[in-house]
LOMIZA-756556 format. One record per residue (C-alpha): residue number from 1; residue in one letter; x, y, z. Coordinates in pm, 1 decimal, m for minus. Layout:
{num->NUM	residu->A	x->X	y->Y	z->Z} .
...
//
This chain:
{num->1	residu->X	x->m2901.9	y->9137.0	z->7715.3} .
{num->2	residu->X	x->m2516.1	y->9090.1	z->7816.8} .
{num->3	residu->X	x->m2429.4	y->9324.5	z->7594.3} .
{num->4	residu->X	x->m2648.0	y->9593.3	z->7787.6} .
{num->5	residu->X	x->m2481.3	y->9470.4	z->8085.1} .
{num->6	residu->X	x->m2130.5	y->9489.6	z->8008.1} .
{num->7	residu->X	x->m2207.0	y->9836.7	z->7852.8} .
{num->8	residu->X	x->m2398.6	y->9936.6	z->8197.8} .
{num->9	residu->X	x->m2041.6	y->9783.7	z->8367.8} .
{num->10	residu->X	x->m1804.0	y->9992.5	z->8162.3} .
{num->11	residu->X	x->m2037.2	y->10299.8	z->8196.0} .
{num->12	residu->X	x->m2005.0	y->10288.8	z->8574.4} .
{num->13	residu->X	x->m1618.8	y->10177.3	z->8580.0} .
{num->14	residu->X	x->m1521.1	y->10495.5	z->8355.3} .
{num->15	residu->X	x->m1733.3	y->10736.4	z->8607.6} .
{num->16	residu->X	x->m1593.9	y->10612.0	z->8907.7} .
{num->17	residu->X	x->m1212.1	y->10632.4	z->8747.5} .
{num->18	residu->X	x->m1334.3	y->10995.9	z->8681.3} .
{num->19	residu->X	x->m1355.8	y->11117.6	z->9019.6} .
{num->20	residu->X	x->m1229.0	y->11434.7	z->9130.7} .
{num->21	residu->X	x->m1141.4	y->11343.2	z->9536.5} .
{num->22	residu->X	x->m767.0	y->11480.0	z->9559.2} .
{num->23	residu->X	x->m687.6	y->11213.2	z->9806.4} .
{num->24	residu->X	x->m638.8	y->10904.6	z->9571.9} .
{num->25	residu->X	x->m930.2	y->10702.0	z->9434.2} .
{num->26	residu->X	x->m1212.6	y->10637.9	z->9688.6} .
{num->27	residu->X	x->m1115.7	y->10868.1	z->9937.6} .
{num->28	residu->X	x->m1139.1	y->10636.4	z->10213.3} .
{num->29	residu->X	x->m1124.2	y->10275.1	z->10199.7} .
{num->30	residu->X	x->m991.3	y->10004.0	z->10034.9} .
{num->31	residu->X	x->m611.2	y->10058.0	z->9930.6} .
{num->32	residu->X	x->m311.6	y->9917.5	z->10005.2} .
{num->33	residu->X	x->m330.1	y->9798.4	z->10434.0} .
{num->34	residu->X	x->46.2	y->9863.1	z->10454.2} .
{num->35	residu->X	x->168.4	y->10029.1	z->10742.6} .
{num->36	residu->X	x->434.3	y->10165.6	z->10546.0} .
{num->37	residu->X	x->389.5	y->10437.7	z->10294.8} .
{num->38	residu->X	x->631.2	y->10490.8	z->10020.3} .
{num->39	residu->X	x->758.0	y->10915.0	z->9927.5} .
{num->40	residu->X	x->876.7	y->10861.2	z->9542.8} .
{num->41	residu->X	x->814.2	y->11001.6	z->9219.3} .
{num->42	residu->X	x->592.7	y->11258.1	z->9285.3} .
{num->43	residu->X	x->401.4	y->11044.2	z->9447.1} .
{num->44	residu->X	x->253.3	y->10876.5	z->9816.7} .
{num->45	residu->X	x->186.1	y->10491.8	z->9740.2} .
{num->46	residu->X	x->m48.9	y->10319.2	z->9853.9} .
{num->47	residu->X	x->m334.3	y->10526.2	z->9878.3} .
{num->48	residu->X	x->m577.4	y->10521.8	z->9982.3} .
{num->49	residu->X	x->m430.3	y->10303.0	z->10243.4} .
{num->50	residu->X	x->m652.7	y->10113.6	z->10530.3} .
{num->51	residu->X	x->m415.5	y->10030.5	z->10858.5} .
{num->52	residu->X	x->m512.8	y->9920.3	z->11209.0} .
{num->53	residu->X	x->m436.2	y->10243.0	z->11475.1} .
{num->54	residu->X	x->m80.1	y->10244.6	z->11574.1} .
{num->55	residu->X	x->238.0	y->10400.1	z->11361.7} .
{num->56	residu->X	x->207.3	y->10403.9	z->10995.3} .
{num->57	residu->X	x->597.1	y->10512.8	z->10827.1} .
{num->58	residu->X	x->616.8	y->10734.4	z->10520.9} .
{num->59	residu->X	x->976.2	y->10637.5	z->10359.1} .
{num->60	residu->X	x->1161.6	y->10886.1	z->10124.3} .
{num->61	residu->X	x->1322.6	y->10640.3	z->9854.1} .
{num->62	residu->X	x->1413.2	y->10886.8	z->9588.6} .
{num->63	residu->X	x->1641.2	y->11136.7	z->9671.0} .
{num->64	residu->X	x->1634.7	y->11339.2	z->9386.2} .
{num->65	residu->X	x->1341.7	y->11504.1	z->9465.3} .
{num->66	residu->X	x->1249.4	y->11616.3	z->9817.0} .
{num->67	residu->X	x->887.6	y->11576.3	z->9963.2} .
{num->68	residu->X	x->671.9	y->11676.0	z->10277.4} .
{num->69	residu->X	x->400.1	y->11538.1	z->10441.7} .
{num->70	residu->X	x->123.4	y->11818.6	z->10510.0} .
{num->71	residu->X	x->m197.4	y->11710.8	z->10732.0} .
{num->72	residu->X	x->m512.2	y->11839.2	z->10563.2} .
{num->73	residu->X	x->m756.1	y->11654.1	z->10809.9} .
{num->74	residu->X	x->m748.6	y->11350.0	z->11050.7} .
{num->75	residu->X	x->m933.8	y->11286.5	z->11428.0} .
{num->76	residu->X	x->m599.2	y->11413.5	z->11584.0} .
{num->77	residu->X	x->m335.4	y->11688.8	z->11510.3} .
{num->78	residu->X	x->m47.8	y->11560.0	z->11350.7} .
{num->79	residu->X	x->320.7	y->11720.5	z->11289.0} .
{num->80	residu->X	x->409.1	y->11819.9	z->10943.4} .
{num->81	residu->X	x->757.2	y->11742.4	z->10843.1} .
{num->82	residu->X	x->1008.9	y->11930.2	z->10658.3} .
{num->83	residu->X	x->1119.4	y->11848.8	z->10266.9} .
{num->84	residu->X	x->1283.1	y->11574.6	z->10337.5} .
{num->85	residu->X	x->1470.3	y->11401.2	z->10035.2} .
{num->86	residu->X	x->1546.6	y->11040.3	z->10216.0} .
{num->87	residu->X	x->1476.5	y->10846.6	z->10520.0} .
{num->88	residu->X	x->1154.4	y->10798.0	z->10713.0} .
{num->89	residu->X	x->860.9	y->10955.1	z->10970.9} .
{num->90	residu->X	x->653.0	y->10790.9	z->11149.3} .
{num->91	residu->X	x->389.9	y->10908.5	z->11328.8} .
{num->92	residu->X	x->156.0	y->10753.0	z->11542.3} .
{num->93	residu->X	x->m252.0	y->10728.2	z->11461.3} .
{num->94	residu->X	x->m571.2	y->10671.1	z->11597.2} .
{num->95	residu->X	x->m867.0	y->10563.3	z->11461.5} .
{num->96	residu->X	x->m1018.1	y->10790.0	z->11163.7} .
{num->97	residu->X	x->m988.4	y->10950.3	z->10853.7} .
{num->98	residu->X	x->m673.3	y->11105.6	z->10758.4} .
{num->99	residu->X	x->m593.4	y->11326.4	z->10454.2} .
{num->100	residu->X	x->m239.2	y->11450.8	z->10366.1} .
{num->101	residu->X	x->m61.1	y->11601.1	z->10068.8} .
{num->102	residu->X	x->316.3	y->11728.1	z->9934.7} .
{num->103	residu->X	x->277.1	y->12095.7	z->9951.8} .
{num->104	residu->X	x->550.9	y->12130.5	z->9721.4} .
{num->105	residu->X	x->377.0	y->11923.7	z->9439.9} .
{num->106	residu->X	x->9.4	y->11927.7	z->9504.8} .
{num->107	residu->X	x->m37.7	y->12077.3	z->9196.2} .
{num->108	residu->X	x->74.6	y->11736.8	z->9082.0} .
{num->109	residu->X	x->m170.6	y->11644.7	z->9286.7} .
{num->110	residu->X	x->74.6	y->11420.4	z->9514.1} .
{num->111	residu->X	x->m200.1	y->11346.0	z->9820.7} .
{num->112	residu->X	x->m330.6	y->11054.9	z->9979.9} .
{num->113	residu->X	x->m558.0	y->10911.3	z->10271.4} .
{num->114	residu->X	x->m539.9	y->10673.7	z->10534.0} .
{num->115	residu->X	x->m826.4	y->10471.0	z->10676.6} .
{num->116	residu->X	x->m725.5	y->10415.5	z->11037.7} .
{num->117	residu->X	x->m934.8	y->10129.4	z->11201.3} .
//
């Protein structure tokens, strides 16, 4: 019997790591509740991130490698920025949904959402 459980367990675990949603794993809740998102390595971490409404600050740590920040989606029309290689933006949000990607790498699949509350 707990062996058909823990298999039934694993079963779901590996679907759920299988997910296709572009924006990070879940989509939309849960993550990292930091108000400040780090630009690095290819990369926009955490994410999915739940923050109360206010600014949220996306900081450029590796300067190798510049970055964007491209809305896809949110309750309000943000500003995209330009390929930035270091330093920060910070713009303010409301309460919703918001979905955002690199488009220099989002065939690397560099996206992420925030849960605003």
């Amino acid at each position: 019997m707990h062996f058909e459980r823990l298999a039934l367990i694993v079963a779901a675990a590996a679907v759920a790591s299988c997910s296709s949603n572009p924006y990070g794993p879940g989509g939309g809740g849960g993550g990292g509740h930091s108000t400040t998102i780090s630009v690095s390595n290819n990369r926009f971490s955490p994410t999915p991130d739940t923050v109360s409404a206010g600014q949220v600050t996306f900081s450029w740590s590796n300067a190798s490698n510049g970055h964007n920040v491209t809305w896809d989606s949110g309750p309000d029309t943000q500003t995209n920025t330009n390929t930035v290689m270091t330093g920060t933006y910070s713009p303010t949000l409301i309460a919703g949904t918001y979905h955002y990607h690199c488009s220099i790498h989002v065939s690397l699949g560099m996206s992420g959402t925030i849960v605003v509350q």
